[in-house]
ZADODREN-599132 format. One record per residue (C-alpha): residue number from 1; z, y, x. Coordinates in steps of 0.1 Angstrom, whole numbers, plus 2048, in hexadecimal, padded with zeros to 3 digits. Layout:
N
[node NUM; [Z; Y; X]],
...
***
This chain:
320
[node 1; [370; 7ED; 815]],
[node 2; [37F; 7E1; 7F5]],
[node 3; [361; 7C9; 7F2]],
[node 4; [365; 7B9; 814]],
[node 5; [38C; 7B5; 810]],
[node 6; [382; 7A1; 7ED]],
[node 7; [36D; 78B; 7FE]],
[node 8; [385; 783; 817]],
[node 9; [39C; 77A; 800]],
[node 10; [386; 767; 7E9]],
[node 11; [379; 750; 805]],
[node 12; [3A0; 748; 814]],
[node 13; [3A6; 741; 7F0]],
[node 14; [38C; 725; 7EF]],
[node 15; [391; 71A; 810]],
[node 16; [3B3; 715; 804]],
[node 17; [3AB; 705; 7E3]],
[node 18; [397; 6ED; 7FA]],
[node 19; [3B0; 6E2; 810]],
[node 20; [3C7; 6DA; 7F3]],
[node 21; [3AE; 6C3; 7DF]],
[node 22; [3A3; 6B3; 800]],
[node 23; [3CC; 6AC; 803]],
[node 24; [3CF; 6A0; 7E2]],
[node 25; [3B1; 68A; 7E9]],
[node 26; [3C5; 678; 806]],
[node 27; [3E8; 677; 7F8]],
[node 28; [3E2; 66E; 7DA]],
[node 29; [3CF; 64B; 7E1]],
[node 30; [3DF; 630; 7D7]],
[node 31; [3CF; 616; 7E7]],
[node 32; [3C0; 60E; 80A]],
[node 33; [3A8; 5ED; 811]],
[node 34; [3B6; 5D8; 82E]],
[node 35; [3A2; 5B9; 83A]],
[node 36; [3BE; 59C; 84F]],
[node 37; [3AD; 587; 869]],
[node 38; [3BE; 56B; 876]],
[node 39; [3B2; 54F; 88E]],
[node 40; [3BC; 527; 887]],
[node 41; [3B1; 507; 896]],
[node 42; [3AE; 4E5; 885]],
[node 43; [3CE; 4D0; 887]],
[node 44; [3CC; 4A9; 884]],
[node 45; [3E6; 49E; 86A]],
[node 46; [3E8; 485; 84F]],
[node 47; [3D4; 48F; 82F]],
[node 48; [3E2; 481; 80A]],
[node 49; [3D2; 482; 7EB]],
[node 50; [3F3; 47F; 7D1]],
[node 51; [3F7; 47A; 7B1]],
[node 52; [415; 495; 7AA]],
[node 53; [42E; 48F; 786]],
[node 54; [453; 496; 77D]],
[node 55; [46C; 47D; 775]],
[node 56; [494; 471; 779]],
[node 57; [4A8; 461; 78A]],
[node 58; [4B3; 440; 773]],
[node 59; [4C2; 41E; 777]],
[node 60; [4A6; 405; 77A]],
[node 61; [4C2; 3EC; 766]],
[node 62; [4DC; 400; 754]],
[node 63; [4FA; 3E4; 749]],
[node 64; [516; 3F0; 731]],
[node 65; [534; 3DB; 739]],
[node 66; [545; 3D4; 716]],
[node 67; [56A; 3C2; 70F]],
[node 68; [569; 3A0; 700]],
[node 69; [580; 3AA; 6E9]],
[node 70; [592; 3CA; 6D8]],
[node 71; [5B5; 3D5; 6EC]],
[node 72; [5BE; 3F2; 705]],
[node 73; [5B2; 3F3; 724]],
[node 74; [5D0; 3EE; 73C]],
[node 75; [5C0; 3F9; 761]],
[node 76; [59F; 405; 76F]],
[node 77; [596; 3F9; 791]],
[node 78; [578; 40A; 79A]],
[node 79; [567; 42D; 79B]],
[node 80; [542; 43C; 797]],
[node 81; [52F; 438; 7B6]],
[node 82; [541; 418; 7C1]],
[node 83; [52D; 3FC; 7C6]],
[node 84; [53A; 3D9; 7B9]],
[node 85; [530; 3B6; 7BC]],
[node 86; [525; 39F; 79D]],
[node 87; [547; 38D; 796]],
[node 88; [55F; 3AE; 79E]],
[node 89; [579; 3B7; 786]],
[node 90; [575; 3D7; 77C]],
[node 91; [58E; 3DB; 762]],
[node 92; [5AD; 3CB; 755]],
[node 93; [5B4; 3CD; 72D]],
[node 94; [5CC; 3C0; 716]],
[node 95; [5C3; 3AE; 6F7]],
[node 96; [5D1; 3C5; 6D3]],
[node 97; [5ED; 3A9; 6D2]],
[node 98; [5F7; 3A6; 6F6]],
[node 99; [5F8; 3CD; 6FA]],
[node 100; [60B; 3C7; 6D7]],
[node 101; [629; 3B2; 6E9]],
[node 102; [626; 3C8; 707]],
[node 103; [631; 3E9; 6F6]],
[node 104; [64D; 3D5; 6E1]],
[node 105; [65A; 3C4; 701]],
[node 106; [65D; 3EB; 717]],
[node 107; [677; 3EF; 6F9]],
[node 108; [689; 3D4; 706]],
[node 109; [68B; 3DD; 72B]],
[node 110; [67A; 3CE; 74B]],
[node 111; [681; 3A8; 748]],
[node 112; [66D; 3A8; 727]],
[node 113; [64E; 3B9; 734]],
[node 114; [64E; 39F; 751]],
[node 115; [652; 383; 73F]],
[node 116; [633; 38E; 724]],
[node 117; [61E; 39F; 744]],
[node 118; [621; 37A; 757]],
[node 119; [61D; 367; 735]],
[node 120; [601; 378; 728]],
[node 121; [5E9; 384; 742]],
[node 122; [5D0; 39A; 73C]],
[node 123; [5AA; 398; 736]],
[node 124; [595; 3A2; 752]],
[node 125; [56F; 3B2; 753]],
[node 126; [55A; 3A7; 76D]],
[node 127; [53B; 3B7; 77B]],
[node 128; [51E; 39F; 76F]],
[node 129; [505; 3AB; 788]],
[node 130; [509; 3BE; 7A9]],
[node 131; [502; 3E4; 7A6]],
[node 132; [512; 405; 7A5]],
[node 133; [52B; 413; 78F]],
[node 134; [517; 431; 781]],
[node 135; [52F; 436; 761]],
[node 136; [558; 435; 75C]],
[node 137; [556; 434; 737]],
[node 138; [581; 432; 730]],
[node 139; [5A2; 436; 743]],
[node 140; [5C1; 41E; 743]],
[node 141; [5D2; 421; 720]],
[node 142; [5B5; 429; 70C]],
[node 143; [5AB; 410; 6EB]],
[node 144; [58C; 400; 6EE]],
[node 145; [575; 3E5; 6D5]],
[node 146; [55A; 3CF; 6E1]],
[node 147; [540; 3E9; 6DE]],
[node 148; [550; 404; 6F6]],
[node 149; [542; 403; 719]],
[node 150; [55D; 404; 732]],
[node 151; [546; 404; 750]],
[node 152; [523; 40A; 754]],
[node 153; [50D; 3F8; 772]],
[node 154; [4EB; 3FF; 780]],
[node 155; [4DC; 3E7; 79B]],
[node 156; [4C4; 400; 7AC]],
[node 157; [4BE; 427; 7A3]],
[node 158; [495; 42F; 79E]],
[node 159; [486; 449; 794]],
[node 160; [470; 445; 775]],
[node 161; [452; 461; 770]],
[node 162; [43E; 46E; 757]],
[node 163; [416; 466; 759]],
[node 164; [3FD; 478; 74B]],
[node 165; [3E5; 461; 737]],
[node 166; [3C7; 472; 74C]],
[node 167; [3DB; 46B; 76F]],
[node 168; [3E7; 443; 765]],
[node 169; [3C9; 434; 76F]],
[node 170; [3D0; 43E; 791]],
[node 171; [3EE; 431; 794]],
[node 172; [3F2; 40F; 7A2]],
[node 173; [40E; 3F7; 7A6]],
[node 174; [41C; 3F9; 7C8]],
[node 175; [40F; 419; 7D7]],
[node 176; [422; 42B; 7EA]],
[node 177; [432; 44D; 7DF]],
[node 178; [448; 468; 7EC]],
[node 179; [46B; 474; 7D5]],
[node 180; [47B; 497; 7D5]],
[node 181; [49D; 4A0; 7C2]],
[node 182; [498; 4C5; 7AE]],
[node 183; [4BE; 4C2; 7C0]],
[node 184; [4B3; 4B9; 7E4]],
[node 185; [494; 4C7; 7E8]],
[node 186; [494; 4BD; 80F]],
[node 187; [49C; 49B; 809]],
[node 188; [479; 484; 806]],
[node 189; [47B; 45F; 802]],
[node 190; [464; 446; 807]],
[node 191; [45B; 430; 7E4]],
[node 192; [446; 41C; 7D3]],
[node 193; [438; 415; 7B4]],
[node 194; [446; 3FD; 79F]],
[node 195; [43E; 3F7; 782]],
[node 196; [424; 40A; 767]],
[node 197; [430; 40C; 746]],
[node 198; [417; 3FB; 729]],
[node 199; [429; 410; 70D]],
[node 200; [41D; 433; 70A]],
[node 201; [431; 44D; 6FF]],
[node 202; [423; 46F; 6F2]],
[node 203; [43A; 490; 6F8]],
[node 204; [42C; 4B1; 6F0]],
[node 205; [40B; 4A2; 6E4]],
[node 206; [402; 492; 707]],
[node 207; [403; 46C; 70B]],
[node 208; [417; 465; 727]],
[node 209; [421; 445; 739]],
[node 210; [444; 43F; 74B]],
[node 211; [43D; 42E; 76D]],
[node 212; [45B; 420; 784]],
[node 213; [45D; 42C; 7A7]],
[node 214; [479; 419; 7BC]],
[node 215; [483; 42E; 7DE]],
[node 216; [486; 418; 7FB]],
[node 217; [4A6; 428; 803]],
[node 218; [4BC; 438; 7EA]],
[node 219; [4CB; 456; 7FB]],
[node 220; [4F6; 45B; 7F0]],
[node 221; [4ED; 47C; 7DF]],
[node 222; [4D4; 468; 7C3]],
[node 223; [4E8; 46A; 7A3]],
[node 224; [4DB; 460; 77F]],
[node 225; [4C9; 476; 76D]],
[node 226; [4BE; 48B; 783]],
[node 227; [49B; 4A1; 786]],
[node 228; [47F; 494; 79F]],
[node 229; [45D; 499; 7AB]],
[node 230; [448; 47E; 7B2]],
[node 231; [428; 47D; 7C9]],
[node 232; [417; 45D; 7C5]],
[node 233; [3FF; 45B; 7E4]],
[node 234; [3DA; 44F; 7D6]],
[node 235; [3C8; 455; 7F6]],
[node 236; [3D8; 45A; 81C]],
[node 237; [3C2; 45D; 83C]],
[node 238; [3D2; 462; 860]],
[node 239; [3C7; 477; 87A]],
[node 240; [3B3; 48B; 861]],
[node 241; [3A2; 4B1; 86C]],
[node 242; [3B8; 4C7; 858]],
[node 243; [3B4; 4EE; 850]],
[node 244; [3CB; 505; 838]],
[node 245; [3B6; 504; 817]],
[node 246; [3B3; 52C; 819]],
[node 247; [39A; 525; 839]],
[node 248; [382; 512; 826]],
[node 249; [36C; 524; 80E]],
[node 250; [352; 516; 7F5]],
[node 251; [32F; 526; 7E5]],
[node 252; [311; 519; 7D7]],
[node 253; [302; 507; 7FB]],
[node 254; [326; 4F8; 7FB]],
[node 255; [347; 4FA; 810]],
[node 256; [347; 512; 832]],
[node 257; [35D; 520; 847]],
[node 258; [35C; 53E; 85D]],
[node 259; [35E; 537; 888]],
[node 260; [35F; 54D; 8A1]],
[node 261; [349; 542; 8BD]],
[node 262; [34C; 541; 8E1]],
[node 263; [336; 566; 8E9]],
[node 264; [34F; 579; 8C9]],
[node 265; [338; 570; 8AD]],
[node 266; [347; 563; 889]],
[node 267; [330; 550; 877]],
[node 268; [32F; 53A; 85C]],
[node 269; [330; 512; 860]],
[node 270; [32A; 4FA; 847]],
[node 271; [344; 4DE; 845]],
[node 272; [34B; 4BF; 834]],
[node 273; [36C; 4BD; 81C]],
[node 274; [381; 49C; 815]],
[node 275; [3A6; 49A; 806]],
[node 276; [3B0; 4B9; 7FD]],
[node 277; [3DA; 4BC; 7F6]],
[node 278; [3F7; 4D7; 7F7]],
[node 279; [3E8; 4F7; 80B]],
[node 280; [3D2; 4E0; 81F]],
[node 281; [3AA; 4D2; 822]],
[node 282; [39C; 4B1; 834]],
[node 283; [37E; 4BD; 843]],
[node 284; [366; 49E; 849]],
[node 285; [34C; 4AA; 858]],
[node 286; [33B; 4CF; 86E]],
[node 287; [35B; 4D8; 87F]],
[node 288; [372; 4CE; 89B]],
[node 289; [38E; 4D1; 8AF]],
[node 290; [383; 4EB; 8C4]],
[node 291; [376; 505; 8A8]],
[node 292; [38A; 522; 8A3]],
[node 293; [385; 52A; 87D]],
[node 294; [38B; 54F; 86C]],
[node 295; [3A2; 553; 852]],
[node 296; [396; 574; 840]],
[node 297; [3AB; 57F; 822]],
[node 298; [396; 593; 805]],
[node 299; [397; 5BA; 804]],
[node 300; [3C0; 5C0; 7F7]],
[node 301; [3D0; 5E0; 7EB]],
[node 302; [3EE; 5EF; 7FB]],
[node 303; [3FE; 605; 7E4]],
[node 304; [410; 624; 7F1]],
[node 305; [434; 621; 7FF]],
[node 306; [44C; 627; 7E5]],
[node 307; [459; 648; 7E6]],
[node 308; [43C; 657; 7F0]],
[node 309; [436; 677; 7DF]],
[node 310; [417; 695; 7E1]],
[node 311; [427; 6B4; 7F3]],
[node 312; [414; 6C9; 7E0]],
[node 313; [41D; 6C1; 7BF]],
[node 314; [441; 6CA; 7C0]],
[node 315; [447; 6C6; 79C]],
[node 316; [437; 6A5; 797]],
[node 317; [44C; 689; 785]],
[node 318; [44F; 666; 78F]],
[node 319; [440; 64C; 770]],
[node 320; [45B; 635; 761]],
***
């Protein structure tokens, strides 16, 4: 009797021990595989090769407007972000003498400062080119000598980039390009090249060259100095047979993608690749419109939920 009872406990006991490996098994995986299938048809769309660099925003023509002659500068008649004309006063000064006889004569009342303010007019500073007032160097009262700039001009705001010696022989003067402000990231403008510079420069050990790229427009919110991207467009082809570069996969017989056919069936198609640019692919050649192609991602992990904890070990610690 004793004998069968022992038994009977024995095997409930390993039954049980089973049942708790067999749930440590489960609970304790951390990972699961999961395969995501989507379907995508080609798109027609304009496909760019570019030629991508930083740069600034910078005065194509920067002009310091300097006094004639040392004095005080009696009035200011412009602010930054106005644009002038060439031949605008932008400032009125007085010469060190006549702002001299000015502050004796205010010692001797109204009449005086008349008299010396008609007799002794003061020197204006014209605008010798039309542009924009980019820089309000002074105020009214303030001392100046022939090398202070009162006023600084640009004629047009460009952006100048930075080009890698291995991407300059690429560029070419007058392609087209596209400008994005670190500021305004939704703003693109239209631009051009302009001019490649025959000086190199070398920062960081890199040769680099500074090219010009003028905007067509210049939008209100361009100021100097600041950050830019530019795409310089190399290649462009219209109506082009476009797919999201994650489609398109490549081995040792060449580029394929994966369709699903008319009776169910994904199989693999051999196609033809052209421009390739930001998260698309040309494709040139084996595919058209009316393909569906099959997006497969790899095999991907997915961790347990946070949280989640084994039942059955109540005295188990989480890991810092």
């Amino acid at each position: 009797m004793w004998n069968k009872l022992r038994k009977r406990y024995l095997g409930l006991l390993l039954l049980a021990a089973a049942v708790v490996i067999a749930a440590l098994f489960f609970l304790n995986r951390d990972t699961k595989t999961a395969y995501v299938m989507r379907e995508v048809r080609p798109e027609t769309g304009t496909a760019r090769t570019v030629i991508t660099s930083t740069g600034s925003v910078q005065p194509q023509n920067r002009l310091e407007i300097k006094p004639p002659i040392g004095g005080r500068i009696e009035k200011i008649l412009v602010r930054e972000g106005d644009r002038v004309k060439a031949g605008t006063v932008v400032a009125l000064m007085s010469s060190t003498e006549r702002a001299a006889l000015l502050d004796a004569a205010r010692a001797q009342g109204a009449e005086a400062i008349k008299y010396w303010e008609d007799a002794y007019k003061p020197t204006p500073l014209l605008a010798p080119i039309s542009g924009d007032v980019i820089v309000r160097a002074v105020e009214p009262g303030q001392t100046v000598t022939q090398t202070d700039a009162v006023v600084v001009l640009s004629d047009r705001l460009i952006i100048k980039a930075q080009m890698d010696e291995t991407d300059i022989g690429r560029v070419r003067l007058g392609q087209k390009a596209l400008i994005s402000l670190d500021a305004y990231p939704e703003i693109s403008v239209d631009a051009r090249v302009d001019h490649i510079s025959f000086e190199s420069k070398v920062v960081n050990n890199v040769t680099m060259y500074e090219v010009d790229v003028v905007p067509e427009r210049v939008p209100d919110v361009f100021r100097s100095g600041m950050s830019a991207t530019v795409k310089i467009i190399e290649k462009i082809k219209e109506n082009a047979l476009l797919l999201p570069r994650e489609a398109v996969k490549q081995d040792s017989d060449g580029s394929f993608v994966h369709v699903r056919k008319e009776n169910g069936r994904i199989e693999r198609l051999p196609v033809v690749t052209g421009i390739a640019e930001d998260g698309r692919m040309e494709i040139t050649g084996g595919l058209s419109l009316d393909d569906v192609v099959i997006i497969r991602s790899e095999p991907s992990a997915a961790p347990k939920r946070a949280g989640q904890s084994n039942p059955l070990v109540p005295f188990s610690r989480k890991k810092n």
